[in-house]
C-alpha positions in Angstrom: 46.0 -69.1 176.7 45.7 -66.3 174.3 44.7 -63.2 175.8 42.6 -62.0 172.9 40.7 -65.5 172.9 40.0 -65.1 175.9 38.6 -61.5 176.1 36.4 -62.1 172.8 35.0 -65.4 175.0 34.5 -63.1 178.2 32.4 -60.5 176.3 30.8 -63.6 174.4 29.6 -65.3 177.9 28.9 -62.0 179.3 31.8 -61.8 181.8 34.2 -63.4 184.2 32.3 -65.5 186.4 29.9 -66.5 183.7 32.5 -68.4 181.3 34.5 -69.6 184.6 30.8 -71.7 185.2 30.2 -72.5 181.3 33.5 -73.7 181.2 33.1 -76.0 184.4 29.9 -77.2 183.6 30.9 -77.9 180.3 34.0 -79.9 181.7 32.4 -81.7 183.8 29.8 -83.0 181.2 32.3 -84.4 179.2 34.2 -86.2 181.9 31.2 -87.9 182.7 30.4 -88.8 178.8 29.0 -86.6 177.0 29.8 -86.2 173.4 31.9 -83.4 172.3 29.2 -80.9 170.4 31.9 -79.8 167.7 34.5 -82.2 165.4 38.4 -81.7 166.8 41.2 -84.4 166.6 42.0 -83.9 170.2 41.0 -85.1 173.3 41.4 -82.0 175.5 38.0 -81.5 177.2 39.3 -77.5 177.7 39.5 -77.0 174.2 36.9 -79.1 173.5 34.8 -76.4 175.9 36.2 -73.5 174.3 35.9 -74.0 170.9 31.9 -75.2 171.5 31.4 -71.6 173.4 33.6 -69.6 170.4 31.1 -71.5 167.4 28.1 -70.6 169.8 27.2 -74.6 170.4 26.7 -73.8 174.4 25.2 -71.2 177.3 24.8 -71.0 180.4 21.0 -70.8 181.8 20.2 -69.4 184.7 19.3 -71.6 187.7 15.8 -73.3 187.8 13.8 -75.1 190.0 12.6 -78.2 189.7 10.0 -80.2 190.7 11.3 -81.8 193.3 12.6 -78.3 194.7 16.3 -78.3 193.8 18.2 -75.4 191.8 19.8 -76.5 188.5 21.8 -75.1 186.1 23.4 -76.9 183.2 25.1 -75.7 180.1 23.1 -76.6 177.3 23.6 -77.0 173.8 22.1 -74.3 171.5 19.6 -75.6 169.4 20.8 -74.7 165.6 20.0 -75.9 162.0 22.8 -77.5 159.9 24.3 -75.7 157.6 
């Protein structure tokens, strides 16, 4: 991976640990389905992930409760107008 990329994402995210769990979270959603947010001819789910967090498409929430009294966290697409 490109170094730079991957320092302008870290400062993006606001560090480290923060893009390592945007990243899985992400992954993990599209395993399991979800559509890819952004329009790539490639079906690499990490660069899929990436390029979502570089156009600003996804962030990471903190962790909530719910009703039922478990924490979540998900990453969540940004709501934006199209251009």
């Amino acid at each position: 991976m490109d170094v730079e990329r991957l320092e302008r994402l870290t400062q993006k995210v606001g560090g480290r640990f923060r893009l390592t769990a945007l990243l899985q979270k992400r992954l993990a959603e599209l395993v399991k389905g979800s559509p890819p947010l952004i329009d790539l001819p490639s079906n690499n789910y990490f660069e899929i992930a990436l390029r979502e967090i570089e156009e600003g498409r996804i962030e990471l929430l903190r962790a909530w409760t719910t009703e039922a009294g478990g924490a979540r966290s998900l990453a969540e697409p940004v709501a934006r107008e199209e251009e």
